[in-house]
N, C-alpha and C positions, 0 to 999 in steps of 0.2 A: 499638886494638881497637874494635869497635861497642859501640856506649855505647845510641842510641837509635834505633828505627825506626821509619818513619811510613807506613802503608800508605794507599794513594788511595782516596777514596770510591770511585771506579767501579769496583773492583775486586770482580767478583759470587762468585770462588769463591777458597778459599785452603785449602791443602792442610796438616792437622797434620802431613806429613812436612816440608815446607819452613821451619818455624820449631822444627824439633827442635835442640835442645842450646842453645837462644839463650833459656834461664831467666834469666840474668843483663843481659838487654837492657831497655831501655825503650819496650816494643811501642806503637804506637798506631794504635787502627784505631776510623773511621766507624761508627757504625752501622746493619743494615741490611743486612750480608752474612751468610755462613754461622761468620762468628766474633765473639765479641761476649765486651768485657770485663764482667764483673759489676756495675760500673755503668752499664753503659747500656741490659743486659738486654732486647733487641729484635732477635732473628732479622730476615731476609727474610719468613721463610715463618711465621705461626701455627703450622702443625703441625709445627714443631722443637723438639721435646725435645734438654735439655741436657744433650750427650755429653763425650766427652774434655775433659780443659783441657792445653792445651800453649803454654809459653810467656806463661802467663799470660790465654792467651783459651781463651775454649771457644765447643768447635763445634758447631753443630746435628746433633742426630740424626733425620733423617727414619724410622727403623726404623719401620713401621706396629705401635703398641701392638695387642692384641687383649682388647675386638674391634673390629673394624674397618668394621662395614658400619653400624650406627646409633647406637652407643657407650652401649649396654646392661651393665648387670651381670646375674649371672649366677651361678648355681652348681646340682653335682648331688647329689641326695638320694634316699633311697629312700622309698618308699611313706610309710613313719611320718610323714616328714620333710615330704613333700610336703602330708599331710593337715593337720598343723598349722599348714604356714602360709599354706595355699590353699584348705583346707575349706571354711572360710565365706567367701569372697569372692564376688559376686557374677557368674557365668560371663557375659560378654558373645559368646562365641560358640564353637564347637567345629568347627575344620578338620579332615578326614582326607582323607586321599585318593580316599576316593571323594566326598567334595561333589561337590555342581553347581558349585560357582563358588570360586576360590580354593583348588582343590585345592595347587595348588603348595606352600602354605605348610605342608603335613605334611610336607616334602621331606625337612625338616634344619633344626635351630634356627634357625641365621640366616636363614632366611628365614620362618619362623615370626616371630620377630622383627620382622622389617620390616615384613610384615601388621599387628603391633601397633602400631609405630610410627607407621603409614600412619591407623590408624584413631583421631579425637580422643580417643573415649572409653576408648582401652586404657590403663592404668595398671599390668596384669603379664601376663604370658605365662610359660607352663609347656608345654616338651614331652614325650610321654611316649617313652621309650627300651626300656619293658617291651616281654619277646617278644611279646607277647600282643597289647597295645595301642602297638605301634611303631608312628611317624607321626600321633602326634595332636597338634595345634596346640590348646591351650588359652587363651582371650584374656578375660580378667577388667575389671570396669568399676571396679578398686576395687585399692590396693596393700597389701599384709599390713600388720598393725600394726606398729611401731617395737619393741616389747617380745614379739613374736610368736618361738617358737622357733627356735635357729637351724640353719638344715639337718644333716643325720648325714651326712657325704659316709663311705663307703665303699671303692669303687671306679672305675674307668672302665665296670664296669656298672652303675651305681646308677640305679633305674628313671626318673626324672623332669631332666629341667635346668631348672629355674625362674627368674625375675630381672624388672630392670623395665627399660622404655622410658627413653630420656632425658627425654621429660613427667615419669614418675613419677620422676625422680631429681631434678628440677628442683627440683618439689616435695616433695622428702623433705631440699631444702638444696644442694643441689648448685647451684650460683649464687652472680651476684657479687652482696654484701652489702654495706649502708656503716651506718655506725655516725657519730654517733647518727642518727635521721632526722627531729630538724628541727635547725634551727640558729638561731640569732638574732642578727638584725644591727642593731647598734643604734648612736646616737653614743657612749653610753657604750665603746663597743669598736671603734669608729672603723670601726663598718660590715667588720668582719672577723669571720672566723670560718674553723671548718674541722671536716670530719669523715673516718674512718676507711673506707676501702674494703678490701675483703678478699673469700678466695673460701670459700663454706660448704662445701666439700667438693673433694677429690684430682680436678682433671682425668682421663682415663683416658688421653688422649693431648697430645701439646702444650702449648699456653699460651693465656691470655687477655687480650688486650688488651679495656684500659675506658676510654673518651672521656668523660668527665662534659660534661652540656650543659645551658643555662636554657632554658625554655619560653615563658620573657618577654621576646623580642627588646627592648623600651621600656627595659628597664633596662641599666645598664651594668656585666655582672658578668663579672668572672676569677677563672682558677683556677690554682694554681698546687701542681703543675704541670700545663698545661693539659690532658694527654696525649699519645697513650696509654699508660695504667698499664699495665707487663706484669708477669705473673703466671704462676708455673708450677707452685705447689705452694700447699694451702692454710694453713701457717704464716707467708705470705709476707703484711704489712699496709701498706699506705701511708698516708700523712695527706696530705690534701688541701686546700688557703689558700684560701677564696672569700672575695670581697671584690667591693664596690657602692660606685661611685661616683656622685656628682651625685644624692643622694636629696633628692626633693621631699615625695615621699608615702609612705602606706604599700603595703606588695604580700604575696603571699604566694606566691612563682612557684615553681617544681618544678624538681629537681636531675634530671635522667635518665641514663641511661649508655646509650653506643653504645658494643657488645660486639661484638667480630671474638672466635670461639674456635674453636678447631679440634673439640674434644668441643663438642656443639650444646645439651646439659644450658645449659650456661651459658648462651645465649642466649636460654634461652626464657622465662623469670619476670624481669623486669624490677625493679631496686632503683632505690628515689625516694627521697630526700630534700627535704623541703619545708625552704624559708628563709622567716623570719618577718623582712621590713623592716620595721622602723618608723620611720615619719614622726618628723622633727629636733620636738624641745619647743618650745612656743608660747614667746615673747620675753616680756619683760617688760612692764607694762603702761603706762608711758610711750612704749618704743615702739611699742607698738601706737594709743596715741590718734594719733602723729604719723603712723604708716601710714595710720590712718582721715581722718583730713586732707588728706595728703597721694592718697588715692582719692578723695576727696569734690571735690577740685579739679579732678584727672581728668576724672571724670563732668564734670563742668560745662562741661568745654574742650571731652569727647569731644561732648557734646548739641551747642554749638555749631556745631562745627565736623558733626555731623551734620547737622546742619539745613541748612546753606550748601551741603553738596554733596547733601542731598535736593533741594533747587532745582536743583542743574545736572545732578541727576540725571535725575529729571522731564523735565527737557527734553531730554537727552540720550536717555531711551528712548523719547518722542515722536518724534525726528526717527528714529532707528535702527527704534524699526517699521514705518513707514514705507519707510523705505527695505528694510526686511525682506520687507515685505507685496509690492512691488513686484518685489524679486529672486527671490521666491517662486514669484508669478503668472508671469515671465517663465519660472524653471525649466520650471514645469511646462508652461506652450504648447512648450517645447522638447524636453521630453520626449515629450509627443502627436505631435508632428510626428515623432519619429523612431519610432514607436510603428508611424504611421500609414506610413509611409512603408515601414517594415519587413513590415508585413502588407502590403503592396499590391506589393511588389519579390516577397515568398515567392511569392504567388497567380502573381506572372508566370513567375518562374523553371521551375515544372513545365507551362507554357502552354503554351511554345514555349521552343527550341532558345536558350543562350546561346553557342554557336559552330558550327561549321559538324560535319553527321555523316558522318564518313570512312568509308565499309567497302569492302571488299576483294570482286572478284568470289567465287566458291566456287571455280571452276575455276582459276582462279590461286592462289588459297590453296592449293589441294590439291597442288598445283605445287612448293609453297615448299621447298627444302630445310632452313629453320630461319627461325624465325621475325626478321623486320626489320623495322628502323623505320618512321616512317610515310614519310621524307624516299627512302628509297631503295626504295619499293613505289608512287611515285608515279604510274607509267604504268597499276598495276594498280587504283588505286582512283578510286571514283568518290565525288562529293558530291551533299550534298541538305542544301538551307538552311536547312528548315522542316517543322514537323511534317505540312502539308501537300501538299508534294512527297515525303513519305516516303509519304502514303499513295495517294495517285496512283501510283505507280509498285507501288506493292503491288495497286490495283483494277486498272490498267491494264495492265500487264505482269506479271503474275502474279510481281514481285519478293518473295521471302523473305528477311526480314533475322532474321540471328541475333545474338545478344548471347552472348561468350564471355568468363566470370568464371574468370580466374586467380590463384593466387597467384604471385607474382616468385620466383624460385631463384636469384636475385644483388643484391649492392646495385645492381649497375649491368648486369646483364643479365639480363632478363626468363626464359630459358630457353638459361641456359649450354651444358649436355649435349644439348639439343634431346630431353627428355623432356616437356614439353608439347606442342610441338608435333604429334608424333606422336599426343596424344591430341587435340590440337583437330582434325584432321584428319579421325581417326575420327569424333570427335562432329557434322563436318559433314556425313561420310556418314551416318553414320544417321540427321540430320535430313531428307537427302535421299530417304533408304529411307522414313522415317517420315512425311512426307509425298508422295511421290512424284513427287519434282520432279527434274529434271537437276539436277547443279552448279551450271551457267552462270546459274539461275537466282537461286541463293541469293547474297544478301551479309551478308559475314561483318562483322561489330565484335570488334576485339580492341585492348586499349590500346598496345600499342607501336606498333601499323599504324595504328592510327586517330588519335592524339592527338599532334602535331607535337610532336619530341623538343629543335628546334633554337630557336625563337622560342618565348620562356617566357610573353610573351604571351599568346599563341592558347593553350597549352597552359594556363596556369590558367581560359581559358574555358572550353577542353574540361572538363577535372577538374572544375568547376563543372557542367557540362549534364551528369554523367554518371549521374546521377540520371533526367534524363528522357529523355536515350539508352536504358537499363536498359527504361523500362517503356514501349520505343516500338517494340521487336521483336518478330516473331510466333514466337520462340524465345530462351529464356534458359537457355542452357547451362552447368552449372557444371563445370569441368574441376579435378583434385584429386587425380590420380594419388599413389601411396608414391613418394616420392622424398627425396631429398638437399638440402639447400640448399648450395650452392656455398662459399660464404663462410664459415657459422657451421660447418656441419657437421652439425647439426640435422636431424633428421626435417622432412620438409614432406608433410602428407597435409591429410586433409579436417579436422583437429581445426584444425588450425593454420590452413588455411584460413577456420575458421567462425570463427579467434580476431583476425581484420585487419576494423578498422572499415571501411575500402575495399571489401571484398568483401561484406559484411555493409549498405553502404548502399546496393549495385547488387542484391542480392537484396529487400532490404527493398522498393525502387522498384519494383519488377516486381508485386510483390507486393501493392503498396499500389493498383496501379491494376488488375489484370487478377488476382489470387487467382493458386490455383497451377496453374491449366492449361496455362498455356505454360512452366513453371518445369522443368528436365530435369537430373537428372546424369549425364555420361557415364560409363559400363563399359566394362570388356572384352567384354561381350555386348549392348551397345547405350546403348540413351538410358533410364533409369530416371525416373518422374515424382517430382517433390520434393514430397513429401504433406505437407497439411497439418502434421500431427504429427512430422514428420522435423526430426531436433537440428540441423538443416543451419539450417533454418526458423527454429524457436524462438532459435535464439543471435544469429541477421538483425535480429530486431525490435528487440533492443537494441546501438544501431549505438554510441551514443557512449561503452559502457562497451568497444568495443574496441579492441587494438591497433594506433600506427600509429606509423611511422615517423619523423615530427616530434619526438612526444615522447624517443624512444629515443635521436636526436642531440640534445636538447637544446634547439631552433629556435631555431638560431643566427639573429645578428641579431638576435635577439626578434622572428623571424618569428610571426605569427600560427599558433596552432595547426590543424590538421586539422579537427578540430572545428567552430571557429566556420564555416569554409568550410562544411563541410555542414549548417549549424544553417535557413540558408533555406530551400536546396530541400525538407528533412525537413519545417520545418513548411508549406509549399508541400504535402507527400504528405497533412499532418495535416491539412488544409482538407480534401482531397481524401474523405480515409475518414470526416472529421467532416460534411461536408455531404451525402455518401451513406449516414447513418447509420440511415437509415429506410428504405431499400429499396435494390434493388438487389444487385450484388455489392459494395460497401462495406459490407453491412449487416453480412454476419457477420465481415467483417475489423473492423470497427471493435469488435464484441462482443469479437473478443480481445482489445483492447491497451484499452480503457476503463478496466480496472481496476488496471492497469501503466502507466499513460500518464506518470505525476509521475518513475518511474524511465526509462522511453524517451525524454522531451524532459524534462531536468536544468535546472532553474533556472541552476545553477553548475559549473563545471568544474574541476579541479586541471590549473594551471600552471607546468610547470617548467624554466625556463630556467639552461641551463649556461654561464655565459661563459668566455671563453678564460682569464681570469687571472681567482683570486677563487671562493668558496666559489655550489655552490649554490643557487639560490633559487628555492622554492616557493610560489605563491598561489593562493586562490580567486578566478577569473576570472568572471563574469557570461556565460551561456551564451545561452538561450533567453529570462531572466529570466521574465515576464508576458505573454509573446508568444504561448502556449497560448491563454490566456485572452481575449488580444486577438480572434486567430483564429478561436476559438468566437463571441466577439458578432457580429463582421465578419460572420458568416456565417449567425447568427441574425437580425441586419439583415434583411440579404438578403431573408429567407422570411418575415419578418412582415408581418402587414398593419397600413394605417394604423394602425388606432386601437387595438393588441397594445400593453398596457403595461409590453413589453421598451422601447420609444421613449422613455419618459417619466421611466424608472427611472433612476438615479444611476449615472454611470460611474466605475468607478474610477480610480485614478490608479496605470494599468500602467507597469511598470517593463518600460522596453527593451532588448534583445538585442545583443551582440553587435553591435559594429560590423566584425570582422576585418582589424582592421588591427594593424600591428608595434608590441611594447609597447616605446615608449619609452624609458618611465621608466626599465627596467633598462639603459638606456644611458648613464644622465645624460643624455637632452635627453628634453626635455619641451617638445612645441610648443605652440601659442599655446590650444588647446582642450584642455591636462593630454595622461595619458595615453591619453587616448581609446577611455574603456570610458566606456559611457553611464550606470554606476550613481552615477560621481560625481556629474553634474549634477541627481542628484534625492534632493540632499542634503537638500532642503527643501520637499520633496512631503508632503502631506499630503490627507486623503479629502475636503476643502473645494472641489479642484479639480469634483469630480464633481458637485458641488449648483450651481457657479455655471455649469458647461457646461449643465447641463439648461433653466437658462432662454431659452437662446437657440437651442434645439433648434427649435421651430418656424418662425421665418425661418429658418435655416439649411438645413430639409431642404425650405424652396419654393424656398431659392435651389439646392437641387443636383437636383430634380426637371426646373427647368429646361435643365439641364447633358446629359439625353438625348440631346438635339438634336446635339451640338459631336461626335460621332464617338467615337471609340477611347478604351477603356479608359486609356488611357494618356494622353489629352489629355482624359479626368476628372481624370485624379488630379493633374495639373498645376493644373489649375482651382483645384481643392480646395486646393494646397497654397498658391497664390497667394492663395484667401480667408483663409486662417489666417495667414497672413502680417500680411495687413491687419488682420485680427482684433486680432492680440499687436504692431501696430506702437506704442502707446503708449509699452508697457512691454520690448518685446523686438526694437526696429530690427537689431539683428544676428540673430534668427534670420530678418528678414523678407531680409537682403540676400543671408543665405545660403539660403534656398530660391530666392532670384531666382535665382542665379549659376546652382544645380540645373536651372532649369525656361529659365535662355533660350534651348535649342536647341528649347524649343516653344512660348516665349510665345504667338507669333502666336494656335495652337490653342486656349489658354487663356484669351486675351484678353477674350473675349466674355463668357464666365462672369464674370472676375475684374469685368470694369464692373459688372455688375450687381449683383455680392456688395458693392463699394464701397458705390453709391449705397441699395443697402438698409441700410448697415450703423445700427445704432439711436443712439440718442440717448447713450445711458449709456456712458458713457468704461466703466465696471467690465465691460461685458459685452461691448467692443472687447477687453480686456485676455484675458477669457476664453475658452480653444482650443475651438471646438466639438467636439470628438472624434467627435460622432453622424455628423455632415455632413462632415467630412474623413475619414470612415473608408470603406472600398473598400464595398460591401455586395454582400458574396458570395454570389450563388446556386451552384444545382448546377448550371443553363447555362455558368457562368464554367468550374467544373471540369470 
């Protein structure tokens, strides 16, 4: 016959009919399921109340006790009943149904109730049930006295239902309680001790578990049992074993309970118990002279032996600052150089074209039955090199180039259903209606057509120029029809359009150079002008808080994000609107974004790379860093005169931008320059740089005055980069070899400058060591923009 049974922990339900008539067996079961023997008193669920016992287990009762919405007492009384024990309490508020606010709560007690709950200061609520005054929510800041009458229940008409919140039950005792509340641990008692947990009042539904915990991580205290204590009735008491090991001193740390209860009375008043350690009794006084002796020997050894390594100490942080002072000075010429180098690439990128501009005649466009790539529209499109030949062909041949912003309806095709299409088509007639030009005349820019799909090459030039593609057309059309996205299933209209950083930075560029005259959206009844104030507009300016694509997959590989790509050209637009900030059309664009500038160009970025195997990983990446602020001096250079004591004032030591390149590090390789974000190497930047650059400001800016003569912007800044080089050759031979490597497809250009910078260079090795930031920095006028 079956003698004994042993049920599996994983076992989550078990039915009282399936161990019926097996009373004479020896059940054993886990605990933690819906059946639990009386010693180990621990349901699944808190809010199971203890139902049936069969077989020697008992099974939880989920029945919902009432009541059930905030676990409230409660009772009804008539009039008399009502008066004495809510007369004088202090009314915190009166709900009816017609308030202005909170009507609801005259509904029906329970929800009456909950209004009290909700509110700190409620402590009792009374609803009225009389014909007269039915629906009134009464909510008091005070609960009846203890010894206060007790209600005359009647009937199921009795005028009032009265009762308190679980707050006020809390505090009328309803809570876990522990006895006594201190305890004392001492060696007399071998650092033990224990006290009594119990609960002050009848749960209304389920049970309570209570976790006792110390406050005093430093000590070494157990409980025994550790928890959690369950509790389902308040006759129910445990004693509790604390005990502290390894006492040195004395403490007086705090007992707390974490409380799981199904009624929430119990969790809300907190029971402490304080333990009193005391520190072990002093030794006897012989051994104490020999402790003193034996310190007293200590100290003597410890002075010595301090003294001997104060001397290799001395000289040890002699040689180390040194060598500090020097890693220091090298950091930051390395940091200026890429500072400089950074503002002087942005200034170029919105100058001129960084790949070749594809567009499509009109009349072939119109032609199209669905939009194609650029590789198979080859014979239809024509090129133009430079911003130059764009606009020769615009005086010359009365050419119209349009710029058409879409958003993609696939991950891998542009316009699946050929629903944009049909609307760029429209948008290029009405561009043609609206100025009144043939077809043949217009060309179109669209990214599939225009940005080579097959050599990723050319295509990351394009995506890079698309900034100053955007603000080089004599139309910027925004196309954003209601439609379907292919793939997700998603709505794609103009919301979602305004929410893709890519489209958001071809509107911004239009914007940043020419305001909104040429800015257009297409309708079904034409070309609509993009006004100033239109959400189209406003959501543009802040490019880099939007959606893109990179992030969404993860940029695998630890591709560089979307972001840093666009971080030049942007601040390439911000020279543009900062240097026209005093006349012009820049003047009122720049009054917009002045005072949103810190949120538009983001010091920092969130980075979140997914790899293929492996959890996650998110960081703050270096964005734009100090590059605003670079850009602002660059460009205040510029417009100063000699003797403007912007030249002479202290530079700071900016912290550079974005290099965009693939993050390593989350790959395990880390090449020979880290992971190649510029914030690390100006680990040891500090504002000393700017006080030792200033003094070599004046040779520096005769030697770059000279520098007019040598031609192109660009065999300046070569120049320039070759005297800093020479500058930091002391102390920084690797950043001089790597700008050499940078600058030898122009040395020759630069040659001339760099002898000169040489032979002027001064006497003093400290102010060789020192990056002139003044004199290597671009000096920006509004002619450059």
């Amino acid at each position: 016959s079956l003698e004994r049974l042993v049920l599996p922990g994983s076992l989550e339900h078990l039915s009282p009919e399936a161990l019926s008539g097996l009373d004479d067996v020896d059940i054993e079961a886990e605990a933690g399921g819906n059946a639990i023997r009386e010693k180990d008193g621990k349901f699944f669920d808190v809010c199971c109340s203890k139902g049936e016992t069969v077989a020697g287990l008992t099974y939880c009762d989920l029945r919902p006790s009432t009541p059930t919405t905030t676990d409230f007492t409660s009772a009804r009384m008539d009039q008399a009943s009502y008066e004495a024990r809510f007369g004088d309490l202090p009314v915190l508020d009166l709900l009816t149904r017609e308030s202005p606010v909170f009507a609801e709560a005259a509904e029906s007690v329970d929800k009456c109730v909950v209004y009290c709950h909700r509110d700190p200061e409620c402590f009792a609520f009374a609803y009225s049930t009389f014909t007269t005054f039915q629906g009134r929510c009464f909510m008091y800041g005070a609960a009846p006295a203890p010894d206060a009458p007790a209600p005359s229940v009647f009937d199921t008409t009795t005028d009032y239902v009265g009762g308190l919140p679980p707050r006020a039950r809390a505090a009328a005792g309803d809570r876990v309680m522990a006895e006594p509340d201190e305890v004392v641990l001492e060696e007399a008692n071998g650092y033990a001790g224990s006290f009594d947990v119990f609960l002050g009042g009848e749960p209304l539904r389920g049970a309570v578990w209570v976790t006792p915990t110390v406050d005093d991580a430093s000590l070494d205290v157990t409980f025994d049992p550790p928890g959690p204590l369950v509790f389902y009735n308040a006759s129910e008491r445990q004693r509790v074993a604390v005990s502290v090991q390894g006492v040195m001193t004395g403490a007086t740390p705090t007992v707390s309970f974490d409380v799981i209860a199904c009624d929430v009375a119990f969790g809300l008043v907190p029971a402490i118990v304080r333990l009193i350690v005391r520190a072990p009794p002093r030794k006897s006084s012989s051994s104490n002279n020999k402790a003193k002796r034996l310190r007293k020997q200590l100290v003597i050894a410890a002075i010595v032996v301090a003294c001997v390594l104060g001397v290799v100490g001395m000289a040890w942080l002699f040689f180390a600052g040194r060598k500090f002072a020097r890693r220091k000075a090298k950091l930051e010429a390395d940091r200026a150089v890429q500072v400089v180098q950074q503002v002087a690439t942005a200034s170029d990128r919105v100058k001129e074209f960084q790949a070749h501009l594809h567009v499509v005649r009109g009349d072939a466009f119109l032609a199209l039955p669905a939009l194609k790539s650029h590789e198979e529209l080859r014979d239809c499109i024509e090129t133009y090199d430079t911003l130059q030949s764009v606009h020769h062909a615009a005086m010359s041949k009365n050419i119209l180039f349009v710029f058409i912003s879409h958003q993609w309806l696939g991950w891998h095709e542009p316009d699946p259903d050929g629903v944009h299409i049909a609307s760029m088509k429209q948008a290029v007639r009405s561009v043609a209606a609206d100025a009144d030009v043939e077809a043949s005349t217009i060309r179109v820019w669209v990214d599939v057509a225009s940005i080579p799909q097959m050599n990723r090459s050319e295509q990351r030039l394009a995506i890079n120029s698309l900034p100053t593609f955007a603000s080089t057309c004599d139309y910027f059309v925004v196309v954003a029809p209601d439609c379907t996205h292919a793939d997700t299933g998603k709505p794609c209209d103009a919301r979602t359009y305004r929410s893709r950083a890519w489209c958001r930075a071809e509107i911004m560029s239009c914007w940043a150079r020419n305001g909104t005259s040429d800015m257009y959206v297409s309708t079904n009844a034409g070309l609509r002008p993009l006004a100033a104030n239109d959400a189209v507009l406003k959501e543009a300016l802040d490019v880099f808080h939007g959606e893109l694509t990179c992030c969404r997959l993860g940029h695998p590989g630890a591709q560089p994000c979307d972001r840093e790509a666009l971080m030049l050209p942007m601040l390439g637009l911000y020279a543009q609107l900062y240097a026209k900030r005093n006349g012009g059309n820049g003047e009122s664009n720049y009054a917009d974004i002045v005072d949103i500038k810190d949120t538009l160009y983001p010091k920092t970025c969130r980075y979140c790379y997914k790899p293929d195997q492996g959890p996650e990983v998110t960081e703050d990446i270096t964005l734009f860093g100090d590059l605003v602020q670079a850009m602002e001096l660059a460009v205040d250079l510029g417009s100063a005169a000699d003797n403007d004591p912007l030249k002479t004032r202290a530079v700071p030591d900016f912290e550079p931008g974005t290099n965009a390149q693939p993050h390593a590090h989350h790959l395990r390789v880390i090449g020979p320059h880290g992971s190649g974000h510029a914030t690390k190497a100006g680990s040891f930047a500090s504002s000393s740089f700017g006080s030792i650059v200033s003094r070599s400001l004046s040779k520096s800016a005769r030697s770059l005055s000279d520098d007019k003569s040598q031609g192109t912007a660009a065999a300046r800044r070569l120049a320039l980069g070759v005297t800093i080089a020479d500058q930091v050759a002391d102390s920084s031979s690797s950043t001089s070899r790597r700008l050499s490597r940078r600058g030898s497809s122009g040395a020759s250009r630069g040659a001339s400058f760099a002898s000169q910078a040489t032979d002027a260079r001064p006497a003093d090795k400290r102010l060789n060591r020192a990056n002139t930031w003044r004199a290597s920095a671009p000096h920006i006028t509004t002619d450059d923009v």
